[in-house]
C-alpha positions as CSV (number, residue, x, y, z in Angstrom):
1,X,75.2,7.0,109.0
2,X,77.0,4.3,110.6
3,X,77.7,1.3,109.2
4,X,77.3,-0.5,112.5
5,X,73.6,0.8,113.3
6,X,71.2,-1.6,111.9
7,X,68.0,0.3,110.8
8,X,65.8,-2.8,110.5
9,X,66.4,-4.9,113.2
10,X,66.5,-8.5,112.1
11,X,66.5,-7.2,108.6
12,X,62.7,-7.9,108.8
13,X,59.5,-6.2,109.3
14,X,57.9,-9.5,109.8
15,X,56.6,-10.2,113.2
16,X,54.4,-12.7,115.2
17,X,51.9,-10.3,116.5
18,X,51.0,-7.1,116.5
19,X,52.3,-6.2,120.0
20,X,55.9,-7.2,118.5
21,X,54.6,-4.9,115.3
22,X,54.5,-1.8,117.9
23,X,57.5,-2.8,119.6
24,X,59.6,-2.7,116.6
25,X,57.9,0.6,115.2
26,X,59.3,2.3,118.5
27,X,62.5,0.4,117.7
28,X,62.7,1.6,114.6
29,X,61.5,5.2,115.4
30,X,64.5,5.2,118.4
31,X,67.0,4.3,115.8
32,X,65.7,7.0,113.5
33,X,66.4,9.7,116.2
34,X,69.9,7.4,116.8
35,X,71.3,8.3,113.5
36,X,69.9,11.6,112.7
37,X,71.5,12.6,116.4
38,X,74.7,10.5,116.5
39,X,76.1,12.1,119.5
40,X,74.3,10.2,122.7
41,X,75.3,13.4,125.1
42,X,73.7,15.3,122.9
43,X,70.5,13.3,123.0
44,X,70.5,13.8,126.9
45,X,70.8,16.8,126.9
46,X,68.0,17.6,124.9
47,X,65.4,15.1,126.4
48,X,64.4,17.4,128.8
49,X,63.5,19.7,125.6
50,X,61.3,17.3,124.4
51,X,59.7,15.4,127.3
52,X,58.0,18.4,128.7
53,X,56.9,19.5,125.2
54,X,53.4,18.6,124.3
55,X,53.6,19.1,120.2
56,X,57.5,16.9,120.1
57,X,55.8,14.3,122.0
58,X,52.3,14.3,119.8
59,X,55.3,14.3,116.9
60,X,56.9,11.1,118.5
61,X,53.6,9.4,118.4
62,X,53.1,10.2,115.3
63,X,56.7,9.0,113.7
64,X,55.8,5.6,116.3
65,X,52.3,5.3,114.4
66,X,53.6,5.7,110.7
67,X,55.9,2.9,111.4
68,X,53.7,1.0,113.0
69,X,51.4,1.2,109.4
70,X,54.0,-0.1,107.7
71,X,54.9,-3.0,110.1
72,X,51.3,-4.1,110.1
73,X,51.1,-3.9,106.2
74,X,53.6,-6.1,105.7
75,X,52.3,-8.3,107.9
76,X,49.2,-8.5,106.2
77,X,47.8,-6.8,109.3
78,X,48.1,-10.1,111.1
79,X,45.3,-12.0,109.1
């Protein structure tokens, strides 16, 4: 992992609304794929692979959404 790539932007999962809360999930979720896949021509090249794939797409949603839990639970779901 590099040592450079910050996995929690802002070292917080604290945000002011929840439309920041889903922006950071994808943040978070891109960063995930980031440093699991270091190697950005790589990632390119298999884009294509995934963009017209229906189930990597549905899984992409789901990663997005599962962050996105945890981002609103620790933001005490914006109450």
């Amino acid at each position: 992992m590099s040592e450079q790539t910050q996995l929690i932007p802002g070292n917080s999962l604290i945000t002011e609304t929840p439309e920041e809360g889903r922006a950071l999930a994808v943040k978070i979720a891109r960063l995930t794929i980031k440093i699991t896949q270091p190697d950005a021509e790589v990632r390119e090249k298999l884009r294509p692979t995934y963009a017209n794939d229906a189930a990597m797409l549905i899984a992409v949603g789901q990663t997005v959404a599962a962050e996105f839990a945890i981002i609103a639970q620790a933001n005490n779901y914006w109450r």
